[in-house]
C-alpha positions in Angstrom: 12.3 -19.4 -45.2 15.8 -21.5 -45.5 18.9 -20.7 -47.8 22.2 -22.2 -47.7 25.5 -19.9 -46.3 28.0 -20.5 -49.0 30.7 -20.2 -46.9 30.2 -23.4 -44.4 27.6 -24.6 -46.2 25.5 -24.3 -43.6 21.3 -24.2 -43.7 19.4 -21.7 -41.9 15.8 -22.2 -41.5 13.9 -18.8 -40.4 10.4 -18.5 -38.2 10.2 -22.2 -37.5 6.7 -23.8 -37.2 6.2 -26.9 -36.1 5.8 -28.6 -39.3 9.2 -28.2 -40.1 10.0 -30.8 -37.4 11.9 -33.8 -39.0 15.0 -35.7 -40.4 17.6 -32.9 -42.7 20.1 -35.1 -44.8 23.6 -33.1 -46.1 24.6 -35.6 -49.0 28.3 -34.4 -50.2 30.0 -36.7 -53.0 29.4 -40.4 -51.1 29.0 -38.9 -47.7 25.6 -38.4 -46.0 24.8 -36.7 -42.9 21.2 -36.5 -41.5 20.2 -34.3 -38.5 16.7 -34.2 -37.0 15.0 -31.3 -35.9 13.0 -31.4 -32.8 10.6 -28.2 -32.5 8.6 -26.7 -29.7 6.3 -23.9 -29.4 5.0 -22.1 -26.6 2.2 -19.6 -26.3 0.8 -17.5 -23.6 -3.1 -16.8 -23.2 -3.5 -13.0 -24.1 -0.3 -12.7 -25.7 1.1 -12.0 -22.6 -0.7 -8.8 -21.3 -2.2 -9.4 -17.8 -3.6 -7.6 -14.7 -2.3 -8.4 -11.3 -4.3 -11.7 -9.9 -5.0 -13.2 -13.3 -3.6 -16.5 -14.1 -1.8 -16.9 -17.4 -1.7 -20.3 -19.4 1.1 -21.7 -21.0 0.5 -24.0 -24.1 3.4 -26.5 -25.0 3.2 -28.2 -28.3 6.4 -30.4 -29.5 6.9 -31.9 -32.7 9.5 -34.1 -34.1 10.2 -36.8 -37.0 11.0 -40.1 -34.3 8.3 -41.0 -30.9 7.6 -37.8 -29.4 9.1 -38.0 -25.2 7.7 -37.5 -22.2 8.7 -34.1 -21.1 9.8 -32.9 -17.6 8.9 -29.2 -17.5 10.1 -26.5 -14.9 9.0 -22.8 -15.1 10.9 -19.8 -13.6 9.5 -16.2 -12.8 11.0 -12.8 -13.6 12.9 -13.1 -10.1 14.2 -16.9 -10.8 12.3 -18.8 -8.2 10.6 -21.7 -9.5 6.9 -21.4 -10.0 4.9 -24.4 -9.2 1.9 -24.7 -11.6 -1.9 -24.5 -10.2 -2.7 -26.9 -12.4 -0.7 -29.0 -15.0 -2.4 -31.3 -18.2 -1.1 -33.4 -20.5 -3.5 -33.9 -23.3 -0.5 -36.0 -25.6 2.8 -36.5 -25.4 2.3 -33.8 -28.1 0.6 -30.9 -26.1 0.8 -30.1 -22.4 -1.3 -27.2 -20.7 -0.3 -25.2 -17.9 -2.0 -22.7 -15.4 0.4 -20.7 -13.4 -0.3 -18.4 -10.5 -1.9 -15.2 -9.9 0.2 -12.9 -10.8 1.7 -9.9 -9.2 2.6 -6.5 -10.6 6.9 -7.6 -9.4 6.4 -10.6 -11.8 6.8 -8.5 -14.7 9.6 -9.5 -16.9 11.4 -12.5 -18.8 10.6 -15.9 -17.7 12.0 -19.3 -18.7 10.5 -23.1 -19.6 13.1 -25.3 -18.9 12.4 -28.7 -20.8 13.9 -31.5 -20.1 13.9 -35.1 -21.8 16.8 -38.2 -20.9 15.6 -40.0 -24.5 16.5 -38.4 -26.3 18.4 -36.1 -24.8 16.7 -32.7 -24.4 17.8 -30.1 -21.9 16.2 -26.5 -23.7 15.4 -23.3 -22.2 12.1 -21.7 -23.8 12.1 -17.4 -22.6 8.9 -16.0 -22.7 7.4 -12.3 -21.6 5.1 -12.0 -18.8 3.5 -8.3 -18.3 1.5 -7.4 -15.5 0.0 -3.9 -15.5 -0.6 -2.9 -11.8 0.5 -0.6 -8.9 3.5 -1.4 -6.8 1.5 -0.5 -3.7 0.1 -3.1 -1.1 -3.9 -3.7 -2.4 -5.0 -1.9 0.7 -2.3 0.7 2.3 -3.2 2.9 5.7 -1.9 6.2 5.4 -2.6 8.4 8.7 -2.5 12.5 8.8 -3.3 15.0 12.0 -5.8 18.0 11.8 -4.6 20.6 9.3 -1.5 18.9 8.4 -0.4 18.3 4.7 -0.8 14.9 3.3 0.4 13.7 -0.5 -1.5 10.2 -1.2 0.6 8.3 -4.5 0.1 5.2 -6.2 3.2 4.0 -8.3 2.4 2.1 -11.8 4.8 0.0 -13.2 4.0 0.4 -17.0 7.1 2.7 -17.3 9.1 -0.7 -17.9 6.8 -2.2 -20.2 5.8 -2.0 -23.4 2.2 -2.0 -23.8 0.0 -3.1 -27.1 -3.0 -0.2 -26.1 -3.8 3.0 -24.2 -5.2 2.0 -20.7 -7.5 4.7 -18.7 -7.8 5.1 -15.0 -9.4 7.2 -12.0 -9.1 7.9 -8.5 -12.3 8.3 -6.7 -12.8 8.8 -3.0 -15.8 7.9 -0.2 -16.3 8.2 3.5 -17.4 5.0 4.3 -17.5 1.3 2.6 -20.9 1.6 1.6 -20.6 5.2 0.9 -20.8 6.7 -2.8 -18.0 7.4 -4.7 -16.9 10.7 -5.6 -14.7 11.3 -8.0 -11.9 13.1 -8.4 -9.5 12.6 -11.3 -9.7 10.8 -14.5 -6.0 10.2 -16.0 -5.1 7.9 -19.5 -2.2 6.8 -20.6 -1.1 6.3 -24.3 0.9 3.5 -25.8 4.2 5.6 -26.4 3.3 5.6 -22.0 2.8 9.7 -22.0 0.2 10.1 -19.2 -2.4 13.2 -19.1 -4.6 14.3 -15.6 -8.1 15.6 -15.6 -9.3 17.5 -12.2 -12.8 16.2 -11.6 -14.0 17.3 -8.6 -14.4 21.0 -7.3 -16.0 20.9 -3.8 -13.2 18.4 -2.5 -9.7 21.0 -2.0 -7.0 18.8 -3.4 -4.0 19.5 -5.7 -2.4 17.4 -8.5 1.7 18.4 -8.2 3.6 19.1 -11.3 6.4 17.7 -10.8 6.0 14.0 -10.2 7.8 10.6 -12.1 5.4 9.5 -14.8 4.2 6.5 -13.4 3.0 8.4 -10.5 -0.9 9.3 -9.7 -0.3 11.9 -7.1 -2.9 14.1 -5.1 -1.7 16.4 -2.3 -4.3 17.3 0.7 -2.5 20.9 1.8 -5.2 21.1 5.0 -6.2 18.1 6.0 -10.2 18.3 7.7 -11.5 15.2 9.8 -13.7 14.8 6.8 -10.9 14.3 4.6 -10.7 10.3 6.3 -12.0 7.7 4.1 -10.7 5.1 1.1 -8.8 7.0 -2.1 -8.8 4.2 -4.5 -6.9 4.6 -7.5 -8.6 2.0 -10.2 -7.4 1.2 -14.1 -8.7 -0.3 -17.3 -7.0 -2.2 -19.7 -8.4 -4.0 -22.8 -11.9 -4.2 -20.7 -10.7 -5.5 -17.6 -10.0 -3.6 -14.1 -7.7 -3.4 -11.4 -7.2 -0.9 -8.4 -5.4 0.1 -5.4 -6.7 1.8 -2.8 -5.3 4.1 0.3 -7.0 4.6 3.6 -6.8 8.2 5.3 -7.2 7.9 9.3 -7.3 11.2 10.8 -6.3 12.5 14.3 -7.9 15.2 16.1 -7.7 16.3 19.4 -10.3 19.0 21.7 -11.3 19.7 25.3 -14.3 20.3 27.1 -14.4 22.6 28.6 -12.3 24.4 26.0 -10.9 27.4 27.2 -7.8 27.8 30.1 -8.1 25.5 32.7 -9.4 27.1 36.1 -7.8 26.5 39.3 -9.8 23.8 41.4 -11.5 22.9 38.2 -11.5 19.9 36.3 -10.9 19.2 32.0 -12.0 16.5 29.4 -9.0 15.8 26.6 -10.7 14.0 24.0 -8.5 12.3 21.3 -10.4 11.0 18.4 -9.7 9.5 14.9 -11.9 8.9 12.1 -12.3 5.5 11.8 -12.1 2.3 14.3 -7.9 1.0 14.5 -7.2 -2.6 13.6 -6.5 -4.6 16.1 -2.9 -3.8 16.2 -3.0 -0.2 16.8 -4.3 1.9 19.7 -4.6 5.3 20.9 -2.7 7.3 24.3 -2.6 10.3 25.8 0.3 11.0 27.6 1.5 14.2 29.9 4.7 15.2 28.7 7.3 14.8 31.6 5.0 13.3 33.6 4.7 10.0 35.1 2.7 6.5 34.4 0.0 8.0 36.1 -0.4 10.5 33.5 -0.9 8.0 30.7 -4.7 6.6 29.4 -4.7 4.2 26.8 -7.9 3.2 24.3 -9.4 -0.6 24.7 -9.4 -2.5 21.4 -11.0 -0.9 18.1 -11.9 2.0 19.9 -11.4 5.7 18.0 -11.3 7.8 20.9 -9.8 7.9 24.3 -10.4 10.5 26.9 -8.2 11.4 30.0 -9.2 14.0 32.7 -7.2 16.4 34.1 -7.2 19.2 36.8 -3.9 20.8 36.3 -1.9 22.3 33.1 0.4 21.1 31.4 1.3 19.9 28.0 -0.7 16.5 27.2 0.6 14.4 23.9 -2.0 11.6 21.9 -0.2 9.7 20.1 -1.1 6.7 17.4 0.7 3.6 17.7 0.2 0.3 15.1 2.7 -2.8 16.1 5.0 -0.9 18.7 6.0 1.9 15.9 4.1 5.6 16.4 2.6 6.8 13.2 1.5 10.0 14.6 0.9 12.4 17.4 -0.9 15.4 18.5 -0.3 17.5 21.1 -2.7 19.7 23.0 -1.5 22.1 25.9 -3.6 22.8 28.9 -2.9 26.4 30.1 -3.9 27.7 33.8 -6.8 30.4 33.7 -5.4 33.9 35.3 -6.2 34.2 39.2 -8.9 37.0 38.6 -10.5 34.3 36.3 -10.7 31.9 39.2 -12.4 34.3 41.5 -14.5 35.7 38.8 -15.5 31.6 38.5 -15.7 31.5 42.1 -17.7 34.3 42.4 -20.3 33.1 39.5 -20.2 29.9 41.1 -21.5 32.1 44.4 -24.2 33.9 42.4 -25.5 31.1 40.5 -26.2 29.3 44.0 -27.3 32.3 45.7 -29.5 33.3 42.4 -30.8 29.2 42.3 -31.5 29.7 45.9 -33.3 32.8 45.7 -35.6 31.0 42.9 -36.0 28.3 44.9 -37.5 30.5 47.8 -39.5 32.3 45.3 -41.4 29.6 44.1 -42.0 28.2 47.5 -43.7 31.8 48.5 -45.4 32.4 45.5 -46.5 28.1 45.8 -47.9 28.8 49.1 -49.7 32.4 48.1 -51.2 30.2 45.2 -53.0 27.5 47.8 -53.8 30.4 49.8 -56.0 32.0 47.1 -57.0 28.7 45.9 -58.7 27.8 49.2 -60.1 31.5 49.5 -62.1 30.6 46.6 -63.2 27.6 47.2 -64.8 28.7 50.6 -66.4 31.6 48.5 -68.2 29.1 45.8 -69.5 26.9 48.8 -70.9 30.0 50.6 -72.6 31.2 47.6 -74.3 27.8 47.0 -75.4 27.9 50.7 -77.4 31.3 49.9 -78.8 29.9 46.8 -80.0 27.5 48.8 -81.9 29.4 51.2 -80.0 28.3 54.1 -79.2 30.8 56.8 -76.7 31.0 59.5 -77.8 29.8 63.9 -76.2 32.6 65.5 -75.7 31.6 68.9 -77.7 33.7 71.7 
């Protein structure tokens, strides 16, 4: 592993191990020159390849022909901002053992162990790779969508950048509720020359997979979104046995009235605005009438999913979402005045029904009275039967 350039007489030692740590001596006629050689190595646990909230370890081993120093070590991320270790040991002034920090998927790339030493004199920089698999999305995202709208959910990998040892699989399932069960909907792997292939899984669930997409992309597109379409989408991967996963929630907005139907005169509506799922804390729901005034305008309490708001004339009424100040969506829903000949034909049922409720009431009162009547009829018959029976006759007065 070493040969001599003939031209400066130089030696180059190749794939250095710590053993060859120690004193070179150049001897040239009566001249002697010795150098030593100081070696380090530094290895990463699983050769580098992580998921996002593992913690790697670092292993420093130095070597060296005179006392080996006491090393001051600094570490520096992909971004060059100083990482603070979790927790540092120094079994020798030989070996030192490091646990960094759970990692990111943004903390892919180069990073650099700065050693330092003031005796003697030491200031080297050690670059090592760091490669976390993992989406660039937030662990949980909220995504909201209205009532037949079109809604494209995407998780964004990051293993275009990398170069990766093995195939990795993943899947994107989807449930209603927490506890729910899982349904699945596409199975996707990737290869280690990072050419991705899709598998539709699901049937009964209406979704598309787009064609054209980046790469690094897992993509499904909602083209009519239903109020049952709400829940978590959570996109999950497998590398080398271990898991990681990203998921989406879909909140959806719907609005109705009841009555439904144009809005007589004199009569009064329900608006009912509604999403699938309780807000966080920072969001609420309000209906609004458009041009109108702050009397017009009905807000939902805390973690409520639906606000109503009554009204008695038409107009055009707006709900809208709101999360910290910034509207994520909105509905509206237009309240239309029923035809005159509607109001009097609702006027006039209005008259029937109470005339045809009073005309049952009387009814019953008549045919509740007839009924006593007959009841007491009979009655007087029975005892006058069991009087004959009895041989008792009537005292007819003279």
């Amino acid at each position: 592993r070493s040969e001599i350039i003939p031209n400066s007489k130089h030696l180059k030692v190749s794939n250095l191990r710590l053993s060859d740590a120690g004193i070179y001596t150049c001897e040239c006629d009566s001249h002697t020159v010795s150098i030593s050689l100081h070696v380090f190595e530094l290895t990463i646990s699983l050769d580098g390849h992580f998921l996002p909230n593992e913690v790697p370890q670092l292993t420093l081993v130095q070597n060296a022909s005179h006392p080996l120093p006491d090393l001051n070590i600094a570490l520096f991320d992909s971004n060059d901002k100083t990482v603070r270790p979790k927790h540092f040991r120094k079994k020798t002034h030989q070996k030192y053992i490091l646990d960094l920090k759970e990692l990111e998927a943004t903390d892919s790339g180069p990073w650099v162990c700065h050693v330092h030493s003031d005796s003697p004199l030491i200031n080297h920089n050690i670059t090592f790779d760091v490669k976390v698999l993992g989406f660039q999305n937030p662990d949980m995202e909220r995504k909201y969508a209205t009532v037949d709208s079109t809604v494209i959910l995407s998780w964004h990998l990051n293993f275009r950048k990398i170069t990766w040892k093995e195939a990795f699989t993943g899947q994107l399932n989807w449930k209603r509720q927490e506890s729910a069960t899982a349904h699945e909907l596409l199975d996707f792997n990737v290869t280690t020359w990072g050419e991705k292939h899709e598998t539709k899984k699901s049937s009964h669930f209406r979704f598309e997979i787009p064609e054209s997409k980046p790469e690094n992309t897992i993509k499904v597109k909602l083209p009519k979104v239903h109020f049952n379409h709400s829940g978590q989408y959570q996109c999950q991967l497998a590398y080398n046995r271990r898991y990681t996963q990203s998921k989406i929630e879909l909140v959806v907005m719907k609005v109705s009235a009841n009555p439904v139907g144009p809005l007589p005169r004199g009569a009064k509506m329900t608006l009912i605005c509604q999403v699938s799922s309780p807000l966080p804390p920072n969001a609420y729901l309000r209906w609004e009438r458009v041009n109108g005034t702050q009397m017009d305008v009905k807000m939902s309490k805390q973690n409520e999913a639906k606000v109503e708001v009554n009204v008695s004339a038409a107009g055009l009424w707006n709900c809208q979402l709101i999360e910290d100040n910034d509207m994520k969506i909105s509905l509206n829903y237009p309240v239309e005045e029923a035809p005159v000949w509607i109001s009097y034909v609702v006027i006039g049922a209005s008259i029937a029904g109470s005339v045809l409720v009073f005309g049952l009431a009387c009814l019953c009162t008549i045919s509740g009275i007839s009924w006593q009547r007959r009841r007491q009829r009979a009655k007087r018959m029975v005892q006058a039967r069991r009087y004959l029976l009895e041989n008792k006759t009537c005292q007819c007065q003279q």
